[in-house]
C-alpha positions as CSV (number, residue, x, y, z in Angstrom):
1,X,10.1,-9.3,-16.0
2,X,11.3,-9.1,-12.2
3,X,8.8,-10.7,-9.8
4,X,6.6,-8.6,-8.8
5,X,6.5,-9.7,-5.2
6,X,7.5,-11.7,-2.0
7,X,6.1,-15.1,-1.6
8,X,5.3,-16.2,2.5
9,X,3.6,-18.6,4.5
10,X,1.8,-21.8,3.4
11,X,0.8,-21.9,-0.2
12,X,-2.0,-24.4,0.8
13,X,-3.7,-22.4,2.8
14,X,-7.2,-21.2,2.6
15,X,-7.2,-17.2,2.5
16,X,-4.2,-15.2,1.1
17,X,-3.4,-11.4,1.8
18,X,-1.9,-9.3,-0.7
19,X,0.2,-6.6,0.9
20,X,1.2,-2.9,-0.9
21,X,3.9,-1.0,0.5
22,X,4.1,2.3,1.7
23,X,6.5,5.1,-0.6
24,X,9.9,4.8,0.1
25,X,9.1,1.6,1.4
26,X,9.5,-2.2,0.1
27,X,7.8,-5.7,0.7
28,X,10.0,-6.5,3.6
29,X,7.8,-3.7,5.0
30,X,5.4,-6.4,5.4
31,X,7.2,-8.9,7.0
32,X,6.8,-9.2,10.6
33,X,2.8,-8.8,9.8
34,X,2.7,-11.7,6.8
35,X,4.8,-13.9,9.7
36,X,2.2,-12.8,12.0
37,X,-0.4,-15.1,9.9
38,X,1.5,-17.5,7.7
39,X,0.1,-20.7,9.1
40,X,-3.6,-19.3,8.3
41,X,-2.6,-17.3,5.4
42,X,0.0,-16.9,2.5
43,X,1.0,-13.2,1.7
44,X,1.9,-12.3,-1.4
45,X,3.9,-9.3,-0.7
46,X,4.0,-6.8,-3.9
47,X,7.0,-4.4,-4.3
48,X,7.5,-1.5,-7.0
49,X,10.4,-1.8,-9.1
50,X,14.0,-0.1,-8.4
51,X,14.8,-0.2,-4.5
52,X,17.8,-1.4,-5.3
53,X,20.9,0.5,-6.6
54,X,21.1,-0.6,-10.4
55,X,17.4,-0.6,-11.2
56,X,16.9,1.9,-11.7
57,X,16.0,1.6,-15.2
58,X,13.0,-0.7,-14.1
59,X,11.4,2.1,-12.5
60,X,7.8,2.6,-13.2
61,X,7.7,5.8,-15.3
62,X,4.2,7.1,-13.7
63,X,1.2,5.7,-11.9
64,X,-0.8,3.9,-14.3
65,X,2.6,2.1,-15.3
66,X,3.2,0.9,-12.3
67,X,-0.4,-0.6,-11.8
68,X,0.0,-2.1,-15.7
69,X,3.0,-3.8,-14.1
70,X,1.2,-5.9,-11.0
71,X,-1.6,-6.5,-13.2
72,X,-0.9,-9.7,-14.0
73,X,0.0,-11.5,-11.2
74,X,-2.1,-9.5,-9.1
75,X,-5.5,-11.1,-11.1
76,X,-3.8,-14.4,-10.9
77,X,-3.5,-14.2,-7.4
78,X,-6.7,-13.6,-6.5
79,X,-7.9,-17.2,-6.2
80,X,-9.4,-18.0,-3.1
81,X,-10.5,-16.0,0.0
82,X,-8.1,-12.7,-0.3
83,X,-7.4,-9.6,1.6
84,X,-6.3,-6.6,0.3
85,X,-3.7,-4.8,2.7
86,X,-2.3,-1.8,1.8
87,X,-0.3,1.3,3.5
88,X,-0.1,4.7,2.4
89,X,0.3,5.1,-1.2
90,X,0.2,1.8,-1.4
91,X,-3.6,2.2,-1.2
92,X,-4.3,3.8,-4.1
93,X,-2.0,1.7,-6.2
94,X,-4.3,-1.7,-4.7
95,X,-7.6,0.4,-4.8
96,X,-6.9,1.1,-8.6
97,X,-6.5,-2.8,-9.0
98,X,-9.3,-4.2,-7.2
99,X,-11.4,-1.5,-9.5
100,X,-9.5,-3.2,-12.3
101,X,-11.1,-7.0,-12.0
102,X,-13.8,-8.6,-13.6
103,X,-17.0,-8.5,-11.3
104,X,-16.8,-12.1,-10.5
105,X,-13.2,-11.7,-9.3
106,X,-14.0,-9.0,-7.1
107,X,-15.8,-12.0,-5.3
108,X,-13.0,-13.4,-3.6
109,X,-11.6,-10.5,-2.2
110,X,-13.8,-10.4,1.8
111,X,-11.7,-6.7,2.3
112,X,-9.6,-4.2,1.4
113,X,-7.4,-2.9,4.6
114,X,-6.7,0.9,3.7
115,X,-3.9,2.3,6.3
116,X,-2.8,5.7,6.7
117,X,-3.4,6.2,3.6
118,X,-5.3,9.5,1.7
119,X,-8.7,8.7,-0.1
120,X,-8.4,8.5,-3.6
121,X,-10.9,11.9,-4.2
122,X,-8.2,13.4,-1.9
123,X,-5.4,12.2,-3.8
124,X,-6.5,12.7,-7.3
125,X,-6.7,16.1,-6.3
126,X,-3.4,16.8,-5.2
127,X,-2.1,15.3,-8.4
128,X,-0.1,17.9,-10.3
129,X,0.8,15.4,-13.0
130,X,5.0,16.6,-13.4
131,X,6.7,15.2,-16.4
132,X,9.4,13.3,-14.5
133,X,10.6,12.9,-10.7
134,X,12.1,15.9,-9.1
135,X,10.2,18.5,-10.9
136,X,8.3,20.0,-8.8
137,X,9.8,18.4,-5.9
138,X,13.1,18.9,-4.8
139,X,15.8,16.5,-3.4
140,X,15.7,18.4,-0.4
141,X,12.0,18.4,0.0
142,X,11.5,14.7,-0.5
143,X,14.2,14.4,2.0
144,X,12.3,16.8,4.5
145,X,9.6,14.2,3.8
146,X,11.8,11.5,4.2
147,X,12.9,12.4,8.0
148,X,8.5,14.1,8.9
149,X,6.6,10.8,8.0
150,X,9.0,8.7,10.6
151,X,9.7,4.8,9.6
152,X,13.4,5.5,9.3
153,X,16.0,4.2,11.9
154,X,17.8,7.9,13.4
155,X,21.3,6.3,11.9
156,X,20.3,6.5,8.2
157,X,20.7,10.3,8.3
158,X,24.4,9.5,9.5
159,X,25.4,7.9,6.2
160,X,25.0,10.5,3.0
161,X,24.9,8.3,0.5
162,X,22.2,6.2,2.2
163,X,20.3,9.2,3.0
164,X,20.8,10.1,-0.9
165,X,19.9,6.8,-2.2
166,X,16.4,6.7,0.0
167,X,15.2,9.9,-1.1
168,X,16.2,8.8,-4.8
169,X,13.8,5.6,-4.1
170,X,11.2,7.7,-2.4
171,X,10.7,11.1,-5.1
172,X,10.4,8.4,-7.8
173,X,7.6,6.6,-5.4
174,X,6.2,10.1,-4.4
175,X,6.0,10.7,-9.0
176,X,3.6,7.4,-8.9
177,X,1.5,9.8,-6.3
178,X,1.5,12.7,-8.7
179,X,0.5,10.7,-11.5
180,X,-2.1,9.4,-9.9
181,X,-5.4,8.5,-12.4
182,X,-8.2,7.5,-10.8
183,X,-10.3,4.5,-11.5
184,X,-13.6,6.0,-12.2
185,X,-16.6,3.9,-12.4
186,X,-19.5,2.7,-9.5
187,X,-18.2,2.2,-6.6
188,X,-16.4,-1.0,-5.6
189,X,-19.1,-4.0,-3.8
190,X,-16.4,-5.1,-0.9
191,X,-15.9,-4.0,2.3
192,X,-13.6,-1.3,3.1
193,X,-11.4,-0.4,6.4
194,X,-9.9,2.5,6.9
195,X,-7.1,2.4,9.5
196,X,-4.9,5.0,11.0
197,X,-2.8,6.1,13.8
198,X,-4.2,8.5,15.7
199,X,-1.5,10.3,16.2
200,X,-0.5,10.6,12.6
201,X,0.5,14.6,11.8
202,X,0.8,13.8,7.7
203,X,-2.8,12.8,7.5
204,X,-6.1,14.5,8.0
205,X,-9.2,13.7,8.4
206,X,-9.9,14.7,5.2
207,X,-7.6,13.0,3.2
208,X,-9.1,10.3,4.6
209,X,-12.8,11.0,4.9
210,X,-13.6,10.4,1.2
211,X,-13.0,6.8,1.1
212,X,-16.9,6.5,2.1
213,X,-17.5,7.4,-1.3
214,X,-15.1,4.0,-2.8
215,X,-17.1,1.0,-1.3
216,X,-20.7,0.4,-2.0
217,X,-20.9,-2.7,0.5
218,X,-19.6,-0.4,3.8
219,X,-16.5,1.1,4.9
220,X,-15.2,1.0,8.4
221,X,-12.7,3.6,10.2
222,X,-10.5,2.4,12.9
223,X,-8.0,4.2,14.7
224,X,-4.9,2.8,16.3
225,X,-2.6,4.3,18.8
226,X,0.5,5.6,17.2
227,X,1.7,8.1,14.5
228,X,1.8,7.4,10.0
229,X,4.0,3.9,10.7
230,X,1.9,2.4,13.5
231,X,0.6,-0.6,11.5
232,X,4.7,-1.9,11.5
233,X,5.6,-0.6,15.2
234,X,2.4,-1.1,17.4
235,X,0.8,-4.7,17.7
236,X,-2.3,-3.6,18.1
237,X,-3.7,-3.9,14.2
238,X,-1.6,-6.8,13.8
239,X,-3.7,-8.4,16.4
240,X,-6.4,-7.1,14.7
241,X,-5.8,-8.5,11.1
242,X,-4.9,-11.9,12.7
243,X,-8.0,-12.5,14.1
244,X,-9.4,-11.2,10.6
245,X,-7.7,-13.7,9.5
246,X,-8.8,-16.5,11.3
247,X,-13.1,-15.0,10.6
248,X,-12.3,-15.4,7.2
249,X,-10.9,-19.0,7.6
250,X,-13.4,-20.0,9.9
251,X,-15.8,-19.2,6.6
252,X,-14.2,-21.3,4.7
């Protein structure tokens, strides 16, 4: 099997972060922020199959595949003092793991970093469960989507068959969303923040509001200044997470 994520900073050190991508997005999403901390924390960054062109026959078929497929290494890599950072849909895929460990596990992990992302109430209801990508959205609708959200340099939409291979990457990203099957059980004992830009026009304070109802042990909202993609083009919650970071190595 294809690793199942990107490897950075010291593997010695005390805390690590796992990082989820957004949809339409990859690890390398993650990059600048992992840098941000690597001599305080390795980052394992996790990555859905098929962003590249000729895998796409290693595309998860639906949600609950696509969790199946970090399971593994997730578990293992939940060994020491972890964060959980996830953006956008990338939330519900490492909500839906955390749920997924044995209690004792779950003990590792200090918090989960939600951002931008919809509650999981919010987006189990917006589920409509198609049989395959594309059928209920269209190419031209996901690529509508593609240019609303933001997080795309103006140029790509110069180059057609970039354009076309993006929104091929993002409706089969978007079908994990519309599969979605919620984990079900108490909720989870580990704190929970809930960041977002506040200028963010594909989020609402109800898709968000719900996540009080996921996190038995608090959750937290914090807004940042900028739109859905602030977390990779603002440094304010970078700042933030770094001195996180150091809190949780200072416990150590």
């Amino acid at each position: 099997m294809p690793q199942t994520y990107l490897r950075v900073g010291n593997a010695d050190a005390p805390v690590r972060l796992l990082a989820f991508h957004h949809a339409g997005g990859s690890a390398s999403s993650f990059l600048p922020i992992a840098q941000i901390v690597q001599m305080e924390c390795e980052s394992l960054l996790f990555e859905l199959s098929g962003r590249d062109e000729g895998e796409r026959e290693l595309r998860s078929p639906d949600f609950t595949a696509a969790v199946e497929r970090f399971a593994a290494d997730f578990r293992a890599a939940v060994d020491r003092p972890t964060i959980i950072m996830a953006h956008s849909m990338g939330a519900i895929l490492a909500h839906h793991l955390v749920g997924s460990l044995a209690p004792r596990q779950r003990e590792a992990i200090r918090v989960v970093v939600v951002s931008s992302a919809r509650s999981p109430r919010s987006a189990e209801r917006l589920a409509t469960m198609p049989a395959a990508p594309f059928k209920t959205r269209t190419r031209e609708s996901v690529r509508e989507e593609l240019g609303r959200y933001g997080g795309c340099p103006p140029e790509l939409f110069d180059d057609p068959e970039l354009v076309a291979h993006f929104v091929d990457v993002l409706g089969h990203d978007l079908h994990l969303a519309d599969t979605y099957a919620p984990v079900g059980g108490q909720p989870i004992g580990i704190p929970y923040l809930v960041w977002y830009g506040t200028e963010d026009e594909a989020l609402t304070v109800e898709d968000m509001r719900s996540w009080d109802d996921e996190s038995s042990d608090g959750v937290t909202f914090h807004g940042f200044p900028g739109g859905h993609f602030y977390l990779f083009e603002r440094p304010e919650a970078p700042t933030v997470l770094r001195r996180l970071v150091a809190e949780i190595v200072a416990e150590t």
